[in-house]
C-alpha angles and dihedrals in degrees: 000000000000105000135237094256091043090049090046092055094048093048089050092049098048085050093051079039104053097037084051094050099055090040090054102047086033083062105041105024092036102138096026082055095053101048088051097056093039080057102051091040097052086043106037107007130164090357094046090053087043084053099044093057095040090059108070087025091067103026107035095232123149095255115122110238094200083057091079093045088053083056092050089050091045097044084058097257107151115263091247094043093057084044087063100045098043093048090046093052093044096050089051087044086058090038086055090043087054094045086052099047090049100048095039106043095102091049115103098235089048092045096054093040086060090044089050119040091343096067100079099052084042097063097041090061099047079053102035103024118194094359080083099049084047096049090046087047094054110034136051094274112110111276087198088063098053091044090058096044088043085063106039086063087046098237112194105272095218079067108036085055091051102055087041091067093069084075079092088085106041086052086054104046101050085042090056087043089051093047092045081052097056100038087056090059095041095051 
């Protein structure tokens, strides 16, 4: 179980991170940057951001999900917009996660995954039922995770879809942090 200092910390670091990070691309990749994300918005736009967030949060792959909302800021969608579609994205990502954990927890990949690293958060949310969805869906800890596992011991989905919602905010606020980021290098 990861504790409440230790989570603090994480959460802290991802925030000076993430604000270095954009401040830092936003100062020396500027223009490159912008024609990217020009590019992916005028080809992909809301449903490519929504996309983008719904993949590692499904999937648990290392792809940055606010990448995708940096490209939507940058490509000129509207903060809220981008708010929308990554939140969208990110809910259906956990709503596949779930999915995933429920129908493939018999399986033997999926069973030693849960015995491995799977077994803590497993066990936090058969104790603390939908506080840890909330925490994952909030903080930097892997949402994907905590769907799987949310699903593997079958919570209730009703459940499981409301606190996911919260995810509104987490997509807010690193897209704040990413546009205060920018905003710092540009100005």
């Amino acid at each position: 179980m990861i504790a409440p200092g230790r989570l603090i910390a994480m959460t802290v670091l991802f925030i000076v991170g993430l604000l270095g990070i954009a401040a830092a691309l936003g100062a020396f990749f500027r223009d490159p940057l912008q024609r990217l994300s020009q590019a992916f918005v005028d080809l992909l736009g809301g449903p490519g951001i929504a996309i983008g967030y719904l993949i590692p949060d499904a999937f648990t792959v290392p792809i940055p999900n606010d990448a995708f909302g940096w490209f939507g800021i940058e490509g000129g969608v509207a903060f809220w917009e981008v708010v929308l579609w990554g939140t969208a994205g990110s809910v259906a990502g956990g709503c596949v996660g779930y999915l995933i954990g429920q129908r493939l927890r018999t399986t033997r990949w999926v069973s030693q995954f849960m015995a491995g690293r799977g077994r803590a958060l497993e066990r936090l949310i058969r104790r603390y039922g939908l506080w840890v969805v909330a925490i994952a869906a909030l903080t930097p800890l892997p949402y994907s995770l905590s769907a799987w596992a949310a699903g593997a011991v079958r919570m209730r989905f009703a459940t499981f879809f409301a606190v996911s919602l919260t995810r509104v905010f987490r997509v807010a606020g690193a897209l704040y942090l990413i546009q205060l980021g920018l905003l710092t290098a540009s100005g």
